[in-house]
C-alpha positions in Angstrom: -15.7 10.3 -16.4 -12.5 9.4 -14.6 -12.5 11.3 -11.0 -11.0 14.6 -10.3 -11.4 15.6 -6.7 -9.0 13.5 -4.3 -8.2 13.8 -0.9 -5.5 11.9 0.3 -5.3 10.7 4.5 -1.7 10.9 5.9 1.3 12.4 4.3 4.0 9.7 5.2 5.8 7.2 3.3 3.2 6.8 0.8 0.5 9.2 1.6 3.5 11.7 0.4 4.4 10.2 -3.1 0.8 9.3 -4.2 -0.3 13.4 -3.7 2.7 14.2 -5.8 1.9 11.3 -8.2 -1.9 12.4 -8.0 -1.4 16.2 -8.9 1.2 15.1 -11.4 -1.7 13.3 -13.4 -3.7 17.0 -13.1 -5.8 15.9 -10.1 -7.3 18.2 -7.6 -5.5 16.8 -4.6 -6.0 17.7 -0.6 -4.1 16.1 1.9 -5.4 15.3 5.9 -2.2 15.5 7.8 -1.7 15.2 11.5 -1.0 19.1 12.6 2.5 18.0 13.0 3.4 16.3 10.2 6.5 17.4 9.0 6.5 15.4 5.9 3.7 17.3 4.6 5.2 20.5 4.7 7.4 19.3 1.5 4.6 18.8 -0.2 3.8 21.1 -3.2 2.1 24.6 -2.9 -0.5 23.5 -5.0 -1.6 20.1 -2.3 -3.5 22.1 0.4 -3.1 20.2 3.2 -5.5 20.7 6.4 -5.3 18.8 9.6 -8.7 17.0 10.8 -9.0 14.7 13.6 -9.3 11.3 12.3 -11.7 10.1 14.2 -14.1 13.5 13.8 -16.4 11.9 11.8 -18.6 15.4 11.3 -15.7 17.3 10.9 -14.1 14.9 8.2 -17.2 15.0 6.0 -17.5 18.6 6.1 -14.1 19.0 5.0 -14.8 15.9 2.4 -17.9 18.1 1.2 -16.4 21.5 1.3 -13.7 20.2 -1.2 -16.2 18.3 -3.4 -13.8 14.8 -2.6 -14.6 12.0 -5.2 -12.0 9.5 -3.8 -10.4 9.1 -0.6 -7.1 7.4 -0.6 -6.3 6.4 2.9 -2.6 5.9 3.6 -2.7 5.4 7.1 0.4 3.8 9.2 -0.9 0.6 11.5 -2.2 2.4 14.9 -4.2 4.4 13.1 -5.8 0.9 11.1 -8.5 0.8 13.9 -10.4 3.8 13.7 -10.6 3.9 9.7 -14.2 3.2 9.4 -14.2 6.5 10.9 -12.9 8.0 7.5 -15.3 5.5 5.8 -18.4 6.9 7.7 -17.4 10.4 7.0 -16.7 9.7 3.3 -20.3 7.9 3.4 -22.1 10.7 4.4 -19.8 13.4 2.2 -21.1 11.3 -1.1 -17.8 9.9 -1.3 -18.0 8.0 -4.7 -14.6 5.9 -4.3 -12.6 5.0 -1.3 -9.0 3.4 -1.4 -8.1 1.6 2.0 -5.0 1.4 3.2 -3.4 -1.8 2.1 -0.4 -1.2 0.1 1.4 -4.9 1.4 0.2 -8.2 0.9 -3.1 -9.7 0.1 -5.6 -9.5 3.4 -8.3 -11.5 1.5 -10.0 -13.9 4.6 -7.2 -12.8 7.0 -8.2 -12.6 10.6 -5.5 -12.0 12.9 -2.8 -9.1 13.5 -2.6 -6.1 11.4 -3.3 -7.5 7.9 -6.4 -9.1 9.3 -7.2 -5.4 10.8 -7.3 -3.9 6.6 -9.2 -7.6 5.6 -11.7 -6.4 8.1 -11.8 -3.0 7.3 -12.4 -3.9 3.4 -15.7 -6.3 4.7 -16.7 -3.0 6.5 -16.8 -0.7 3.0 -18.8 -3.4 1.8 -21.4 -3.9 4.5 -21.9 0.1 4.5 -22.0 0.2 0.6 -19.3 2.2 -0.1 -17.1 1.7 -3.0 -14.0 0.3 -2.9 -10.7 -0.4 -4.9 -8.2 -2.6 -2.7 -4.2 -2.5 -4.0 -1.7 -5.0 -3.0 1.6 -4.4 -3.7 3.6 -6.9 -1.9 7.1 -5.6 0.3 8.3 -2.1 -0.7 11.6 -2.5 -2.6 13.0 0.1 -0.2 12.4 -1.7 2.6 14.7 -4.7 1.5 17.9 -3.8 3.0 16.2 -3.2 6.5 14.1 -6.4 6.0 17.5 -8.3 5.4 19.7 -5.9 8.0 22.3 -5.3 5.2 23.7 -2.8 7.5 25.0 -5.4 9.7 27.5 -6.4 7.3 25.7 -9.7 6.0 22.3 -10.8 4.3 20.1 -12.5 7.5 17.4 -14.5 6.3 15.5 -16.1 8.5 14.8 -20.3 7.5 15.7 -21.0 4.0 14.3 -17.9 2.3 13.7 -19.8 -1.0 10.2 -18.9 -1.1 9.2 -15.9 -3.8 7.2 -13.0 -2.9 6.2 -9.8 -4.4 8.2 -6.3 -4.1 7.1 -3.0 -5.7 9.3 0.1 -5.7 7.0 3.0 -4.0 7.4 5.0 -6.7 5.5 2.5 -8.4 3.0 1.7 -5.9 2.0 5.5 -5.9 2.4 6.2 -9.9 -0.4 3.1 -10.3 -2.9 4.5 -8.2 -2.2 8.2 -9.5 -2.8 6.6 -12.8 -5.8 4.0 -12.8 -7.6 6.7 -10.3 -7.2 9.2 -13.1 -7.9 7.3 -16.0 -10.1 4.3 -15.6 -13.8 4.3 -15.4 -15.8 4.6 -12.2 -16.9 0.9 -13.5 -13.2 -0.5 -13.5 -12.2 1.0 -9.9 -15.2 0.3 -7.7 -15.5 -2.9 -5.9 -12.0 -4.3 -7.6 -9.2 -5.9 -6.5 -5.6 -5.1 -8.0 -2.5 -6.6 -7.7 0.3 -5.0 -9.2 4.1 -6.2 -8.8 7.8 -4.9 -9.4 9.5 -8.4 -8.7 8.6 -12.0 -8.0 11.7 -13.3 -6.0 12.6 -14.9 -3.1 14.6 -13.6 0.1 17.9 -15.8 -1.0 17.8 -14.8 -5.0 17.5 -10.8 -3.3 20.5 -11.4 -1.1 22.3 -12.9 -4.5 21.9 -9.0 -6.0 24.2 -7.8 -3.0 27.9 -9.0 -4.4 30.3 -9.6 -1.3 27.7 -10.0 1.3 27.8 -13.3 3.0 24.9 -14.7 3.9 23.2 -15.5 7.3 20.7 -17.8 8.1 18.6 -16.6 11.8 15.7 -17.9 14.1 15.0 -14.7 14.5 16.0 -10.7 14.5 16.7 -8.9 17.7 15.8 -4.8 18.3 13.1 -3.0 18.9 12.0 -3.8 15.0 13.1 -7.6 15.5 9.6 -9.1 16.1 8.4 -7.0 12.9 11.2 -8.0 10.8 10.7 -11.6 11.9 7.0 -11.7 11.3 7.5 -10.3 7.8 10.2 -12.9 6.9 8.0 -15.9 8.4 5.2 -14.7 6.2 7.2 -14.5 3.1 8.5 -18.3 4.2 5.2 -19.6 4.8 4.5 -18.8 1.0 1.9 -16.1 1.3 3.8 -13.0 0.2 2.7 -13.1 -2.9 0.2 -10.2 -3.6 -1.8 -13.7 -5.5 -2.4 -15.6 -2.4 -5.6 -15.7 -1.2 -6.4 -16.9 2.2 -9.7 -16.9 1.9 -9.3 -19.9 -0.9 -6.0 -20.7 0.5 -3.8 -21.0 -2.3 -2.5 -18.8 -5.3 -4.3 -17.4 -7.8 -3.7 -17.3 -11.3 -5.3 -15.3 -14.4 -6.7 -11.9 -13.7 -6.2 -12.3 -10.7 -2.3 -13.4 -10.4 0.3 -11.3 -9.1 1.2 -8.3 -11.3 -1.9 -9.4 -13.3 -2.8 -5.0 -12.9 0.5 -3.9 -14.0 -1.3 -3.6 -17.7 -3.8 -0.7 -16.5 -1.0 1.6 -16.4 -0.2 1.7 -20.6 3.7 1.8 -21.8 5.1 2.3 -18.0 8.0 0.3 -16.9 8.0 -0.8 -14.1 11.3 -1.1 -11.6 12.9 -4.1 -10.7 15.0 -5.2 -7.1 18.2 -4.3 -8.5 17.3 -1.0 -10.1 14.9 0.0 -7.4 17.9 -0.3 -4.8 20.9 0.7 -7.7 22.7 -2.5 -6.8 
């Protein structure tokens, strides 16, 4: 039977969407919110939300247990990345049948370093403690394209050529997807899998093409407080490992079940958004 019982860990930018998504699909959905989260507060009446330390590992599975939680979706932002095993050992020792780290980028197969090798890591973790796991990469959120580009600015900055394609999913997708294949598909099809689900393949230059009027710029780099971010992000993309198929663990791109948007058939008859419509260019 297809789980019921969900809690969901953060109530930001995706945490948000995937407990709307999750109670739209008639799940029985709890959030863990930081006591000051604002954005929870717009969440439905029918989401209880409850604020637990994240790192209370006795206090987590209590609440876990007290709820009956089947599967923990995990949504939480990067500084938070290095005390999720804490959630894993709580969900562990609730009976936690599914856990659902937080990922929703590019693929952290066999990364090491920085904050994607932080969620590879974490993923080895749910293994070695035998709990459960289905991993979702989504690529760049479509959202995010005009601050990756800094559109505001008046032109399209790329950094390097920015001929190299990547994956993109619109949140709405990203969050719909798990709702769905959470929902509907087996115990058997979730735990222990890998899925990679995809709006658009595309590179930097053919996104700044969907913007009509707006010159182009080619950077070194982006300046601001969110410059070294924004940088990292493009370099990755121009390195040719945003694509949610690349696997740095074999090094290269994979193809069949495994290529990118090779998961976009679990969810039946959706359609998903594209670049343009995602951003109503």
């Amino acid at each position: 039977m297809p789980y019921k019982n969900i809690a969901v860990i953060g109530a930001g930018t995706i945490g948000n969407p995937i407990a709307k998504a999750l109670l739209a699909e008639g799940a029985n959905v709890i959030v863990v919110a930081r006591a000051e989260s604002t954005s929870a507060k717009d969440l439905p009446s029918e989401i209880k939300v409850i604020s637990v330390t994240l790192t209370d590992v006795p206090a987590l599975a209590a609440s876990f247990k007290e709820h009956k939680i089947e599967v923990v979706v995990s949504t939480v932002a990067h500084s938070a990345l290095p005390h999720q095993h804490f959630l894993a050992d709580a969900a562990k020792q609730a009976g936690v049948k599914l856990f659902l780290p937080s990922e929703y980028g590019f693929s952290t197969i066999g990364v090491s370093e920085g904050e994607l090798g932080l969620k590879s890591k974490f993923g080895e973790y749910l293994e070695e403690i035998g709990l459960p796991f289905a991993r979702v990469f989504n690529g760049a959120f479509i959202t995010f394209i005009p601050w990756l580009l800094d559109v505001s600015s008046g032109k399209a900055k790329i950094l390097g050529q920015g001929d190299q394609k990547a994956t993109f999913t619109h949140p709405d997708d990203i969050s719909g997807f798990i709702a769905y294949v959470v929902t509907h598909l087996s115990p058997s099809e979730l735990e222990n899998k890998f899925f990679r689900i995809e709006g658009e393949h595309a590179s930097l230059l053919e996104i700044a093409g969907y913007y009509k009027d707006l010159p182009v710029e080619h950077v070194d780099a982006f300046g601001g407080p969110d410059g070294p971010f924004k940088t990292l992000l493009q370099q990755l993309i121009n390195s040719g490992k945003g694509s949610v198929a690349y696997s740095a663990a074999a090094g290269k791109e994979l193809t069949g079940a495994d290529a990118a948007g090779a998961s976009n058939a679990l969810w039946k008859g959706h359609h998903w958004k594209g670049i343009k419509e995602g951003l109503g260019l």
